[in-house]
C-alpha positions in Angstrom: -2.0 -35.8 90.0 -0.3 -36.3 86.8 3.9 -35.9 86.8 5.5 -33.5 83.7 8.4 -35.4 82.6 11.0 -33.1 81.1 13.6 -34.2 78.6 17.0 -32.8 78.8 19.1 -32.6 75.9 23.2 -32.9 76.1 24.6 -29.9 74.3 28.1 -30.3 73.4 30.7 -27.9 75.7 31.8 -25.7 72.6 29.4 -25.3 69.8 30.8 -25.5 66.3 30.7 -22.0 64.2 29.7 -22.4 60.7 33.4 -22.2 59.3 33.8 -25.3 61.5 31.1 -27.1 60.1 32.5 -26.7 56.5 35.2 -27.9 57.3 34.6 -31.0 58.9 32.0 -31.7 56.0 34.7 -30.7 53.5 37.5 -32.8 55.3 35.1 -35.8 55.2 34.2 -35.4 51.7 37.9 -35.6 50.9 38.8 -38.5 53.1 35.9 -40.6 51.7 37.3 -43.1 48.5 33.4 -43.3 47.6 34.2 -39.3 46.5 37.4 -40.2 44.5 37.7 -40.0 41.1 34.3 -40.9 40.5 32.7 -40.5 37.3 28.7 -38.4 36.6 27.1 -38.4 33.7 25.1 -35.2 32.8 24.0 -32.3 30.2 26.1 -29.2 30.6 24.6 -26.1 31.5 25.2 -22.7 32.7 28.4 -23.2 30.7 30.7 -20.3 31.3 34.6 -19.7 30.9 36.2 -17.5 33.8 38.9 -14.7 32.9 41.3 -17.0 34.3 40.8 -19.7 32.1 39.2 -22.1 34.1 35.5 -23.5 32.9 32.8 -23.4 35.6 29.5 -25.4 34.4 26.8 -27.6 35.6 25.7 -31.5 34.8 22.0 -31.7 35.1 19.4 -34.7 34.2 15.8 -34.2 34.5 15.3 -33.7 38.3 19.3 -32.1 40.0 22.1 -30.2 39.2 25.3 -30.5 40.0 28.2 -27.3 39.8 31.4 -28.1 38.4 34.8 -26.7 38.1 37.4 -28.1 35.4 40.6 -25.5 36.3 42.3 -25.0 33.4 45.3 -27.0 33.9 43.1 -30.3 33.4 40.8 -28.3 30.9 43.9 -27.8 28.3 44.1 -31.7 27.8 40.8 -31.8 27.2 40.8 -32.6 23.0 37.1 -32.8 22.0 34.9 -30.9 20.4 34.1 -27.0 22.3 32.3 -27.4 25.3 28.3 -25.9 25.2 25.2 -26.0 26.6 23.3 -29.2 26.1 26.0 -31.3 25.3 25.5 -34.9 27.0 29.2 -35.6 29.2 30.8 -37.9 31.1 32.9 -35.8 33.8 35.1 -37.6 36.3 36.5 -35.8 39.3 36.2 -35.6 43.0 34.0 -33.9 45.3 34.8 -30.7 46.6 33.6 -28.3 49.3 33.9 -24.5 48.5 34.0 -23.7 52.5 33.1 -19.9 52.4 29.9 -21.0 50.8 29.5 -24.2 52.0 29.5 -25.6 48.3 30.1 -28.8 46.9 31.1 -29.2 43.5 32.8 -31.3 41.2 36.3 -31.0 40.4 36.9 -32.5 37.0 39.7 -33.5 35.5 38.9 -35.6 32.9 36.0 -34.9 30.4 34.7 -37.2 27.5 31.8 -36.3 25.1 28.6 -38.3 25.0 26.4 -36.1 22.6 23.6 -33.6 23.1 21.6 -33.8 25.9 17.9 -34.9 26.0 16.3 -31.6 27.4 18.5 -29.4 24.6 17.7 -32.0 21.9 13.9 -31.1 22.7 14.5 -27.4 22.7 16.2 -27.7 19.3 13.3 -29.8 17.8 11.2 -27.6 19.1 12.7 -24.3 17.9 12.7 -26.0 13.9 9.2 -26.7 13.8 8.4 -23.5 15.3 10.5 -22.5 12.3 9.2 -24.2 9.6 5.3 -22.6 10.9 6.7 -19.3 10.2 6.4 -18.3 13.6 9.7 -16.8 13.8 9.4 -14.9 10.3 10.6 -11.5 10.4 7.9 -10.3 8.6 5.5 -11.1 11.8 7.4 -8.6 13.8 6.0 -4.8 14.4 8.1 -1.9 15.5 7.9 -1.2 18.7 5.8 2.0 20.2 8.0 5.1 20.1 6.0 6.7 22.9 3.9 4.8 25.0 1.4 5.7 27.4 1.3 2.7 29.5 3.6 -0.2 29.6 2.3 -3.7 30.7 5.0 -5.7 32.2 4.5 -9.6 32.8 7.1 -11.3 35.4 7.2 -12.2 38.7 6.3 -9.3 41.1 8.7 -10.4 43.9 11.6 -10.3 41.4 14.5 -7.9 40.7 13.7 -7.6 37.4 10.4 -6.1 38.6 12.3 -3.3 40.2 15.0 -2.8 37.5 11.8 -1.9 34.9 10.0 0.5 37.4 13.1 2.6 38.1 14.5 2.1 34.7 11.3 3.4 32.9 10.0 6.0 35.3 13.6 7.3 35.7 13.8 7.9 31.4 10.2 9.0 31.3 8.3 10.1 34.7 4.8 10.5 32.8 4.6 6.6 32.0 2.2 4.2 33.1 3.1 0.9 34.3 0.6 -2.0 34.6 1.9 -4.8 36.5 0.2 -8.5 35.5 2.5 -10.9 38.0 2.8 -14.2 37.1 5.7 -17.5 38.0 8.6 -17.4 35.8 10.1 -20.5 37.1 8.9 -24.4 37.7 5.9 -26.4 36.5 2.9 -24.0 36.3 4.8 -21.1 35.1 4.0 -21.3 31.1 0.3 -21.4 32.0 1.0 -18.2 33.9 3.0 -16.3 31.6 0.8 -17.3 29.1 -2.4 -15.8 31.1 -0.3 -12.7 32.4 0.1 -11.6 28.3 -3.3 -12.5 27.7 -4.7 -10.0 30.6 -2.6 -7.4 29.3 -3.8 -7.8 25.9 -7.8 -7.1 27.0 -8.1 -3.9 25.1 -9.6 -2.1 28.4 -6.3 -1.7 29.5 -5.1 -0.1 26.8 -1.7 -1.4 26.8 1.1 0.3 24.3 3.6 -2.4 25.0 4.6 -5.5 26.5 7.6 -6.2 28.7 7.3 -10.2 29.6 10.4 -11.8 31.4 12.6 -12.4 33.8 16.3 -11.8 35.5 18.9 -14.0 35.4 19.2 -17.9 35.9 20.5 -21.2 34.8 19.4 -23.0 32.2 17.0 -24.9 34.1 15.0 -22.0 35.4 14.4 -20.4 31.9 13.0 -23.7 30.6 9.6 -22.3 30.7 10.3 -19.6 28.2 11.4 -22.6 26.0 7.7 -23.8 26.1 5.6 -24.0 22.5 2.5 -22.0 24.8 4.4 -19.3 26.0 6.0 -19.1 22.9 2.8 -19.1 20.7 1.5 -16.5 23.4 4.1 -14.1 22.4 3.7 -14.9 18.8 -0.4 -14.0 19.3 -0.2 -11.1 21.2 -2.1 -8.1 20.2 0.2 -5.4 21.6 3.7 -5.6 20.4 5.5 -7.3 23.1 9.6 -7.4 24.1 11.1 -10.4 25.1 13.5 -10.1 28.3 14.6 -12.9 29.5 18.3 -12.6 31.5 20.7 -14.3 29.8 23.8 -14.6 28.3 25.1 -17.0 26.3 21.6 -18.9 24.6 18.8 -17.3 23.6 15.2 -18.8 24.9 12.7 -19.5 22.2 10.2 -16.4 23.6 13.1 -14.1 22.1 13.0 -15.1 18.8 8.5 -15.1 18.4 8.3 -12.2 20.3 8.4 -8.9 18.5 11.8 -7.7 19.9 13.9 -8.8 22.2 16.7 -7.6 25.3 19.5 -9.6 27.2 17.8 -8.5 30.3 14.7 -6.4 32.0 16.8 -3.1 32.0 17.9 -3.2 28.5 14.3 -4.2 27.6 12.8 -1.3 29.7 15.4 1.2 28.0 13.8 0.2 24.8 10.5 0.1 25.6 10.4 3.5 27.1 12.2 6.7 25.7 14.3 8.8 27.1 12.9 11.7 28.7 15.9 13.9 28.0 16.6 12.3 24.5 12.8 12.9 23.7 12.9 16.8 24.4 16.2 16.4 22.3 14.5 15.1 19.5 11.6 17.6 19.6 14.0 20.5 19.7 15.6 19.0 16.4 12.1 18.3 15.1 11.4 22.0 15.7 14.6 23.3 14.0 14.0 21.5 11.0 10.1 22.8 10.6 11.5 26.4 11.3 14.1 25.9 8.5 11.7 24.2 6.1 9.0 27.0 7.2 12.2 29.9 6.2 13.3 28.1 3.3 9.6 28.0 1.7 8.7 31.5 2.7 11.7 32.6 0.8 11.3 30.3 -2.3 7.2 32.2 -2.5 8.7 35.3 -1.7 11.4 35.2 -5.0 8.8 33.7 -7.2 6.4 36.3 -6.0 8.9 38.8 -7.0 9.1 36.7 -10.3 5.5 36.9 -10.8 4.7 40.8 -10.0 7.5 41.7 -12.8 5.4 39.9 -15.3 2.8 41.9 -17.7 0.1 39.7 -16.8 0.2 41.6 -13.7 1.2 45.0 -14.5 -1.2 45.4 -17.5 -4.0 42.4 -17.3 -6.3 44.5 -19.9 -3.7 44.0 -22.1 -3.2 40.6 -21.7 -7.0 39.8 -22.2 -6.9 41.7 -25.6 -3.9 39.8 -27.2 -5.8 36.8 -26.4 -9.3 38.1 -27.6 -7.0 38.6 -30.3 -5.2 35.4 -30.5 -8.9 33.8 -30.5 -9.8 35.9 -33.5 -7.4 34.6 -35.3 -7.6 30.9 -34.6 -11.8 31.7 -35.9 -10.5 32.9 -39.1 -8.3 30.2 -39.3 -11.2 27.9 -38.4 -13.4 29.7 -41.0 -10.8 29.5 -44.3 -10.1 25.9 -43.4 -14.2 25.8 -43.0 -14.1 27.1 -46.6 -11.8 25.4 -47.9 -13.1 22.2 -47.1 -17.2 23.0 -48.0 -15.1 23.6 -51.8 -13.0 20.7 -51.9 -16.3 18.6 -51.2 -18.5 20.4 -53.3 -15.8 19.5 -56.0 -16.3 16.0 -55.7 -19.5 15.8 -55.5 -20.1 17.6 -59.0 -17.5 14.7 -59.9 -19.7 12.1 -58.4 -22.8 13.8 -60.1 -21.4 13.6 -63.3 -20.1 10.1 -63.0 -23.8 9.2 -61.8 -25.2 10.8 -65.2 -23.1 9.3 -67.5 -24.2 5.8 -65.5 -27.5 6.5 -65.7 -27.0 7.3 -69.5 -24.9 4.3 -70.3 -27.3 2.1 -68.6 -30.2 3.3 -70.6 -28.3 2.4 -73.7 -28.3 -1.1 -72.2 -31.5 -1.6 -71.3 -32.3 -0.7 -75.1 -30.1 -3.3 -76.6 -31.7 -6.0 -74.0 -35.2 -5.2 -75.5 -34.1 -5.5 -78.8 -32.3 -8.9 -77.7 -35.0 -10.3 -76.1 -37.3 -9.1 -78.9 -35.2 -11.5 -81.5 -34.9 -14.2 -78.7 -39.2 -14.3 -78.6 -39.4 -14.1 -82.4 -37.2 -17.3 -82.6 -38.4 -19.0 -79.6 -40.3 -22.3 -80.1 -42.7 -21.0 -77.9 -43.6 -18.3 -80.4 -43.6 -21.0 -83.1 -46.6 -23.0 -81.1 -48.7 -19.7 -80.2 -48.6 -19.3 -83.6 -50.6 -22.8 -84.0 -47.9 -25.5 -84.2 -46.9 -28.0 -82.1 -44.1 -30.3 -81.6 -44.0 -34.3 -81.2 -41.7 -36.4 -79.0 -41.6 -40.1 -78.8 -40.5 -42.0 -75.0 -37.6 -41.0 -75.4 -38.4 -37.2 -75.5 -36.5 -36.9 -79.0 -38.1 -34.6 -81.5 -40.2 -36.3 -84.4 -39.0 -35.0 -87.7 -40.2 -37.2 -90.1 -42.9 -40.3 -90.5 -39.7 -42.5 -90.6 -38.9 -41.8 -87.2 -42.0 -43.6 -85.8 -44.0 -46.4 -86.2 -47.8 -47.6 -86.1 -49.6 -47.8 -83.0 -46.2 -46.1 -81.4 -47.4 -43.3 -79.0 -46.2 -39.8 -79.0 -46.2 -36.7 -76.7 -47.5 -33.8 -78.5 -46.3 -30.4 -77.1 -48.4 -27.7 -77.7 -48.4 -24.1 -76.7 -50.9 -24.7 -73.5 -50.2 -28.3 -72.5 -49.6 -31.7 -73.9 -51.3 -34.5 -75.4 -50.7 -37.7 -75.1 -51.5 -39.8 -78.7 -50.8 -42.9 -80.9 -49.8 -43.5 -84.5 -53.3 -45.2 -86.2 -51.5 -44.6 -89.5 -48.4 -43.6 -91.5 -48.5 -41.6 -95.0 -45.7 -39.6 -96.5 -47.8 -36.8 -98.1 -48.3 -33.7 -96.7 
């Protein structure tokens, strides 16, 4: 037989409410030196200035956060530069407890700058060569759809936002159609499912107008992944023009600036992305007025000119009006026919010109071609060549000068002997002076 031991647990007599709790924790908080005027070093976020005065922020590093308070009696001595987002501090202060919450927080009261801080230093770097790619261009960006059919929203489907959207767009325009693609839209795997959420509402089956991708509200921190090159670049290469609404404030996220428009939050975005139902019927009844005055105003400008038109002759007496121009196009054929005229006798003119010139060439050329004959009759006549058909001939020494006398050659010298057919080739056997 096996015993059942039982454990009994001591409860205290009176069991502390929550308000209790607080305090104690806040009381010890206060009473601890470790808590006192300690210093924490950290990137401001969340940055925000109360109506009041005082600043309210948070000092984060890569993995916690940690709210702060800097009332504005401490904040006025503060002398550096404006306090923002991403800058790198060193805050001292003491730890507080905000008991209706049960808060802790950091009450500064002394503030000194360190620089920028890592994680907004990466953003920035980020955002310029985004920049310099031309992914934020202007020109990129396409108006958005001024009456969709369907409207594909991409956030998280457990969200406010979620809700705001639905009601906002059904509420402006009842006939819409909403396709939901849910996806994270905070921690480590939410780019990869933003970016597949856009890409599922891109797929052409759906037949998406336009793209709501975004989320509500939240610090810094939890709209990192909308600072993300892929879920940037997925905005950028969307097919269906896509808005931007991330919930925010103060900074803009780097999805705002590649999408192509962008709202502060969901409901602003879903007010643009959808029209207003009453608006719409507003602007049909205006586009209606302005066809029925642009129908009245052109009925009465054809109406005047027809009145215009039925005064004229061409109406009233069209016979008549064919005849003047039968008549019009007899006399541009007479005009034709004198000018014809006039121009066969002006060219027949010069060429009786050019007939006459031709005969007196013709006549002064024969006159020429006379005197050559004659010319080249006295020319033959006195031509060597005339003298040696006639049975002469003329002798030439080495030289090729002309033999005119026996003194100009000697024995046994040989000569060339020109005659009227050929030459001879002979030599001087003798030398006599008679003839």
């Amino acid at each position: 037989m096996h015993s059942i031991h039982r454990k009994v647990i001591k409860v205290s007599d009176k069991p502390l409410s929550v308000s209790e709790l607080n305090k104690k924790i806040s009381n010890l908080l206060s009473s601890s030196l470790e808590f006192r005027s300690i210093w924490v070093k950290g990137e401001i976020s969340n940055f925000n200035i109360a109506p009041s005065g005082h600043f309210y922020f948070s000092l984060k590093d890569s993995t916690s956060n940690l709210k702060c308070t800097f009332f504005q009696g401490r904040s006025q001595t503060y002398s550096g530069r404006p306090l923002k987002n991403g800058m790198e501090v060193l805050a001292q202060g003491n730890i507080n407890v905000y008991e209706p919450r049960g808060e802790y927080s950091l009450n500064v009261f002394k503030v000194e700058e360190v620089g920028q801080g890592d994680i907004y230093l990466q953003v920035e770097k980020l955002k310029r060569e985004l920049y310099a790619k031309g992914i934020f261009d202007p020109a990129h960006k396409r108006s958005i759809p001024k009456i969709p059919k369907t409207l594909g929203v991409a956030t998280s489907p457990t969200g406010a936002a979620i809700e705001d959207i639905i009601r906002i767009a059904t509420t402006h325009y009842p006939n819409i159609n909403i396709l939901i693609s849910p996806c994270l839209v905070q921690g480590m795997e939410a780019p990869d499912s933003i970016v597949q959420a856009i890409e599922i509402l891109n797929d052409p089956k759906w037949e998406v107008d336009v793209i709501i991708a975004g989320r509500g509200g939240g610090s810094y921190e939890d709209l990192m992944a909308f600072n993300t090159e892929k879920v940037v670049m997925a905005y950028y290469n969307s097919r269906v023009p896509i808005i931007s609404a991330v919930g925010h404030e103060i900074d803009k996220v780097l999805s705002d600036f590649s999408a192509d428009a962008n709202a502060p939050t969901p409901t602003a975005a879903a007010k643009m992305a959808v029209p207003e139902i009453d608006a719409l019927f507003t602007y049909l009844d205006e586009i209606l007025r302005r066809q029925e005055l642009a129908i009245q105003h052109k009925l009465k400008y054809s109406r005047d000119r027809l009145l215009k038109i039925s005064d004229k002759r061409t109406l009233s007496e069209p016979d008549q009006y064919i005849i003047d121009r039968y008549q019009a196009l007899d006399d541009v054929l007479a005009r034709i026919s004198l000018i014809g005229k006039s121009f066969i006798s002006s060219k027949k003119e010069k060429l009786q010109v050019l007939e006459r010139i031709n005969f007196r060439m013709e006549q002064n050329l024969e006159r020429k071609k006379n005197r050559l004959g004659i010319a080249t009759e006295r020319i033959t006549n006195f031509s060597p060549l005339s003298t040696l058909n006639r049975g002469y001939s003329v002798a030439r020494n080495k030289n090729k000068k002309v033999i005119h006398s026996y003194k100009d050659v000697e024995k046994e010298e040989s000569l060339e002997l020109i005659l009227s057919q050929g030459k001879l080739e002979v030599k001087i056997t003798g030398i006599s002076n008679e003839i």
